[in-house]
C-alpha positions in Angstrom: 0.0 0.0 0.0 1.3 3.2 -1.0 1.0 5.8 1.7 -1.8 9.2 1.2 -2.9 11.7 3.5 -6.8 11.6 4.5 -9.2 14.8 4.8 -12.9 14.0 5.7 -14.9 17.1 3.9 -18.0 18.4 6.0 -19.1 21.0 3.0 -18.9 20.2 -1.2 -16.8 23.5 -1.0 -14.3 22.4 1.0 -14.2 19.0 -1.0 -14.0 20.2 -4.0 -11.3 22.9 -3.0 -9.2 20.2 -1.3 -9.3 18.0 -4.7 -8.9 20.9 -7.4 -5.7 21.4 -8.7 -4.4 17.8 -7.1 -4.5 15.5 -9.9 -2.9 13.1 -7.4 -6.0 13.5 -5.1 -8.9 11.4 -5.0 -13.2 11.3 -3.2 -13.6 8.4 -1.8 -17.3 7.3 -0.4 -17.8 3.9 0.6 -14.3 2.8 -1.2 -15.7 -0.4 -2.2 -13.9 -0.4 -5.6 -11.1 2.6 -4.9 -9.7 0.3 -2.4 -9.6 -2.6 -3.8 -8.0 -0.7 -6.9 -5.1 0.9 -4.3 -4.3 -2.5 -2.3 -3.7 -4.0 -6.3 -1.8 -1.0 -6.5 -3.6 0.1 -10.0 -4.7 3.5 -8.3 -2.0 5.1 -6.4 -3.4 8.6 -4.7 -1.5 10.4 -2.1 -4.4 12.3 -1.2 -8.2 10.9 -0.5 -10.6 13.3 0.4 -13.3 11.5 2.5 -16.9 12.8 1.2 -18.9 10.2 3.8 -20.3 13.1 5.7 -21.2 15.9 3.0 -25.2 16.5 3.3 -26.0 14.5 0.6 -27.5 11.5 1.3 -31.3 11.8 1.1 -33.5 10.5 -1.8 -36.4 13.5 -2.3 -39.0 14.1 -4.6 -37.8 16.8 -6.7 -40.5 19.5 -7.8 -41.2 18.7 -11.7 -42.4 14.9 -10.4 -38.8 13.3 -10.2 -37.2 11.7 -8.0 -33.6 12.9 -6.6 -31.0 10.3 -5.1 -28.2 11.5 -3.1 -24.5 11.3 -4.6 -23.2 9.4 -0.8 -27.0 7.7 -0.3 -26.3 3.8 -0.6 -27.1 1.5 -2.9 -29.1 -0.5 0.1 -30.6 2.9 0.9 -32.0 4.0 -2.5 -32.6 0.1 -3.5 -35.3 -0.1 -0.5 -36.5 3.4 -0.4 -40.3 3.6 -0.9 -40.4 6.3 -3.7 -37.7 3.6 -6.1 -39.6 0.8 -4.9 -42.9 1.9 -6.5 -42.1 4.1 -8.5 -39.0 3.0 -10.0 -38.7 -0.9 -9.8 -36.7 -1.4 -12.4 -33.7 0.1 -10.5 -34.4 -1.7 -7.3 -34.2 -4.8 -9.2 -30.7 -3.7 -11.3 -29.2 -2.7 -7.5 -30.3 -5.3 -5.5 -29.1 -8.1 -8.7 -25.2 -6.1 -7.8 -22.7 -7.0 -5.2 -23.5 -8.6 -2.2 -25.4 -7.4 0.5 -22.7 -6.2 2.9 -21.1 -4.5 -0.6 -24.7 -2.5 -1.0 -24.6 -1.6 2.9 -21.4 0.4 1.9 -21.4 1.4 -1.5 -22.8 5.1 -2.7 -24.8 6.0 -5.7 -21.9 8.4 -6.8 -19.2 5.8 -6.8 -21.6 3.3 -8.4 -20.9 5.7 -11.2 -17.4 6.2 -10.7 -16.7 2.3 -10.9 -13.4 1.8 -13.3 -14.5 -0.5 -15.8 -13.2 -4.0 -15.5 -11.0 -6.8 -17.2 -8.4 -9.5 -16.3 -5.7 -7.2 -17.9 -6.3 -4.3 -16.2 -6.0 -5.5 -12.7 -2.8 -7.0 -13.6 0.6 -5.1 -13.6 2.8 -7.5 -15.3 0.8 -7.1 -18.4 0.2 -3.9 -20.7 -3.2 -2.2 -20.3 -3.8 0.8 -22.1 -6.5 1.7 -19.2 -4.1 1.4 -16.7 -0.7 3.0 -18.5 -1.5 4.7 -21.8 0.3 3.7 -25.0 1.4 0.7 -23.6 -1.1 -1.8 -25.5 -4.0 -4.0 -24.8 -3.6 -7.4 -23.6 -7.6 -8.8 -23.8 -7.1 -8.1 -27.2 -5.8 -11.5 -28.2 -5.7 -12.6 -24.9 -8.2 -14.2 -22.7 -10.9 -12.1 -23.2 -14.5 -13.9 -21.9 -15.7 -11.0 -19.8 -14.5 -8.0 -22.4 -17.3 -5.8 -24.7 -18.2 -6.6 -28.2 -20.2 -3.1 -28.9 -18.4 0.4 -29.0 -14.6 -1.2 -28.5 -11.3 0.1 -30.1 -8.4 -0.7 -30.7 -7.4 0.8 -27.4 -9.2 -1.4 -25.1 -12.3 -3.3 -25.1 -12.9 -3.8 -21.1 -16.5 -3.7 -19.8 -18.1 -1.6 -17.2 -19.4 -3.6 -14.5 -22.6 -1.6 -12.5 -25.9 -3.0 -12.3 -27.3 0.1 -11.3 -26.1 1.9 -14.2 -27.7 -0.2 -16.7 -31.5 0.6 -15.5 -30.1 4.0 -14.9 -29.7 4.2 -18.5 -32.6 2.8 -19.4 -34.5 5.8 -16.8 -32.3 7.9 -18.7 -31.7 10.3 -15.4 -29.6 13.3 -15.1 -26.1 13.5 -12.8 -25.7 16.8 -10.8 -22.3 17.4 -10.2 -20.5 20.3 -8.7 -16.2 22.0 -9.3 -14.2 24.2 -9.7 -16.5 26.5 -11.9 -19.8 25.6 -10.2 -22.9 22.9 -10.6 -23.8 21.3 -14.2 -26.0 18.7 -15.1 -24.6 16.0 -17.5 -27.1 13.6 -19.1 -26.5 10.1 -17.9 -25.9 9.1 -21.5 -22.7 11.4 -21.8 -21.4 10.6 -18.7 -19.9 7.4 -19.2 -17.4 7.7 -22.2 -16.6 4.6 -25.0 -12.8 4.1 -25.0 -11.5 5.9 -28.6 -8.0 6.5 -28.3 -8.4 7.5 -24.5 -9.7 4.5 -22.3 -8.2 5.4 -19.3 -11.1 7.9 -19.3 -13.9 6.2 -18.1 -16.6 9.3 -17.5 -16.8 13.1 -18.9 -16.2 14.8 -15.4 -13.5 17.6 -15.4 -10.7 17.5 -13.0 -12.2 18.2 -9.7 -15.7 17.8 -10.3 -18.0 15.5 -7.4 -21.5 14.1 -8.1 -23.8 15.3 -5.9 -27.3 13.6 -6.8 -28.9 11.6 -10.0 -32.1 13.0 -11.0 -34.4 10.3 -12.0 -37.0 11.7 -14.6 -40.9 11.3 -14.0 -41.6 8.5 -15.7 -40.3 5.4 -13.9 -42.2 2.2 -16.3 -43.3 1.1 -13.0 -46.2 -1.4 -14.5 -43.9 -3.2 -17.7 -40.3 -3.5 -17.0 -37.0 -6.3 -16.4 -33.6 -6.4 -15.8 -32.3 -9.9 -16.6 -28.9 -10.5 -15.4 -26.5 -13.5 -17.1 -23.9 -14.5 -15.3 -21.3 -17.4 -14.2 -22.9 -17.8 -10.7 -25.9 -17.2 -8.8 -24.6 -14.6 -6.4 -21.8 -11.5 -6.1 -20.6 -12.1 -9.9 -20.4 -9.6 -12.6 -22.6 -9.9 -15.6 -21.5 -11.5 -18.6 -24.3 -9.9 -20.2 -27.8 -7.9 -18.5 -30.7 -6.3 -19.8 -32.5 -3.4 -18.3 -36.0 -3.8 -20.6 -39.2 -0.9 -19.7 -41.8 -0.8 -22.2 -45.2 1.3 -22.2 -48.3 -0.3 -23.9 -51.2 0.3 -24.8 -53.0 -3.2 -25.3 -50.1 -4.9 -26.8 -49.3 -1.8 -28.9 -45.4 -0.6 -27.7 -46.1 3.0 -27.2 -42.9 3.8 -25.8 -39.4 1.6 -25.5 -36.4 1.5 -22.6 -33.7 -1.1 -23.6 -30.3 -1.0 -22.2 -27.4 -3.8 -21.7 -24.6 -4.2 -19.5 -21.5 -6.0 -19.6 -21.6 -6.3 -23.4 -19.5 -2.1 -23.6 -17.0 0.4 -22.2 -20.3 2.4 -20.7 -23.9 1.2 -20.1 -25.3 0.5 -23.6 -28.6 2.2 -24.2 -29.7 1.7 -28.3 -32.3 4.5 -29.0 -32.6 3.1 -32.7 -34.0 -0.3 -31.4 -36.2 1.4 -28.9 -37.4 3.4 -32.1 -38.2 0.0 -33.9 -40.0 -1.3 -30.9 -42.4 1.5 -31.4 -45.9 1.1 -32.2 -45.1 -2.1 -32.9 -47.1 -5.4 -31.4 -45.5 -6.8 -28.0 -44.3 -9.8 -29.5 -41.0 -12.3 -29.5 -41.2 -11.5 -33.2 -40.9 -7.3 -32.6 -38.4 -8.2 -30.1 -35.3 -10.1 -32.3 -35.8 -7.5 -34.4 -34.6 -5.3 -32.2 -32.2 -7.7 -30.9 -30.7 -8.0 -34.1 -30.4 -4.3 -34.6 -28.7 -4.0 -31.0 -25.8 -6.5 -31.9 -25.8 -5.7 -35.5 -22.4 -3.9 -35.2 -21.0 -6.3 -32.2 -17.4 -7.4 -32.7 -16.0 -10.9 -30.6 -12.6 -11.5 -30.0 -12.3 -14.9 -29.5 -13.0 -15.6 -25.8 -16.6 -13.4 -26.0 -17.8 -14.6 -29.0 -20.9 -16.1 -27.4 -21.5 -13.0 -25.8 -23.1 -11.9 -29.0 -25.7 -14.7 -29.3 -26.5 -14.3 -25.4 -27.2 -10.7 -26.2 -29.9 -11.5 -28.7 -31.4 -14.1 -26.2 -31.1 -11.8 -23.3 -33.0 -8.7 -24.9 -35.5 -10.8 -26.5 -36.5 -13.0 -22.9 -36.4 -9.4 -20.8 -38.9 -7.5 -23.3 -41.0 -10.7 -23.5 -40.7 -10.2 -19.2 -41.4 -7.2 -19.7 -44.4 -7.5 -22.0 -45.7 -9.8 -19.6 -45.5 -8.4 -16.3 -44.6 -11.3 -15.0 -41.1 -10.1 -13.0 -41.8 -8.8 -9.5 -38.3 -9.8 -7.9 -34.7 -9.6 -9.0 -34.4 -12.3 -12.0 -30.9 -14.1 -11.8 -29.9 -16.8 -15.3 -26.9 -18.6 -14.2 -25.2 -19.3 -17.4 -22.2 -21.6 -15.9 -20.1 -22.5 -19.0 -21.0 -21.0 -22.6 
């Protein structure tokens, strides 16, 4: 362990002062990924700016109907809050399908965003990782590759980001408040997350200095119609190999509006507006549905280890809208897929 100095902020000022202009400096929340990242020695601050006690922890209904979650609220916290409970299922489900219970206790909403995005590679410092040292090359890229993306890589890296919560996020297609250097903004949650290009060890569009301080959840929660499907190796505290966060609004079994968003499958949560737009006044059937599975992994790329990846996809989306159609999921739904 590399040694840092601590400061524990009691105002987003004073945080935000005490982390500008210190590109050595890091927030820390719960620490449930930072630390694991600074014990493997892949994230070396020297200076960790504690944000546990800044007043913003509470999940409030906002004026225009929304709902607001605190940046350093938990992810145990917001998943059993009343308000996401009925009026935002679909997130409840994507949080509580994450980590492990003692993981949720700890983790905040704010550094579920702020999650590095994961692969074998990167977590390994005998091997070059673009991510982790720029310029020096990928190693998943003809390497051992299983858990890597297959839509929106480069040539740069194709590692996967790993939060449940994001996904449905996505899918709710919320706002994240954040506050620096040169005052509040609000960044769409689409363009916070960045695809790797030529800079992957950019994982988000925050400016140096910048701290989360809520997500805005939009009015409209598909409370009635909605899944998140999550496939992975084992039944419990595993990242997905591929999920589905799937909210549809009908009228009969007319599609009147489309949410469809995937996780484990990119560099960022992977919302496809063009196959929402074919779902769209279309009838709820499997039929409707691989279409818009097909256009979803139209592009997708394997690399040898994840090749399957792009067949689960198509099942995946086309089981969680049929879910979804049905209204049949009222609990997290888990497919253990233990050896594609």
């Amino acid at each position: 362990m590399n040694s840092f100095t601590y400061q524990r902020a009691t105002a987003v000022a004073d945080a935000v002062r005490e982390q500008s202009g210190r590109p050595d400096a890091a927030y820390i929340g719960g620490g449930t990924n930072l630390i694991d990242l600074m014990k493997e020695n892949v994230a070396r601050p020297t200076h960790l700016v504690s944000v546990g006690k800044l007043p913003l922890s509470d999940i409030e209904n906002l004026p225009d109907g929304g709902l607001r979650l605190g940046a350093t609220a938990t992810n145990a916290d917001t998943a059993w809050h009343e308000e996401v409970k009925s009026r935002y299922p679909l997130l409840n489900q994507a949080i509580l399908a994450g980590a492990s219970p003692q993981l949720r206790n700890m983790a905040t909403n704010g550094g579920n965003l702020m999650q590095r995005t994961r692969c074998y590679y990167f977590y390994d410092l005998a091997t070059p990782c673009n991510k982790r040292e720029p310029g020096s090359g990928c190693s998943a890229i003809g390497g051992y590759n299983r858990v890597c993306g297959i839509l929106g890589t480069s040539e740069s890296c194709i590692a996967t980001h790993p939060s449940d919560m994001c996904v449905a996020l996505a899918a709710l297609a919320p706002t994240v408040r954040v506050s620096g250097p040169n005052g509040e903004r609000s960044i769409a949650f689409d363009d916070f997350h960045r695809l790797p290009g030529n800079q992957p060890e950019k994982d988000n569009t925050l400016e140096p200095g910048e701290l989360i301080m809520s997500i805005d959840l939009p009015t409209e929660g598909f409370n009635k119609n909605f899944s998140y499907l999550k496939l992975r190796d084992r039944s419990s505290y595993a990242f997905a190999l591929v999920s589905v966060a799937a909210a549809l609004e009908l009228d009969g079994n007319t599609i009147r509006d489309a949410r469809l968003a995937l996780g484990g499958v990119a560099h960022k949560p992977w919302r496809d507006q063009e196959a929402e737009n074919l779902l769209k006044g279309q009838p709820a059937t499997v039929e409707t549905f691989a279409l818009a599975a097909a256009k979803v992994v139209a592009n997708a790329q394997g690399y040898g280890s994840n090749d399957f990846k792009i067949e689960l996809a198509k099942r995946a989306i086309v089981r969680a809208l049929k879910q979804a159609a049905e209204g049949s999921q009222t609990a997290s739904d888990v497919f253990v897929n233990s050896n594609p």
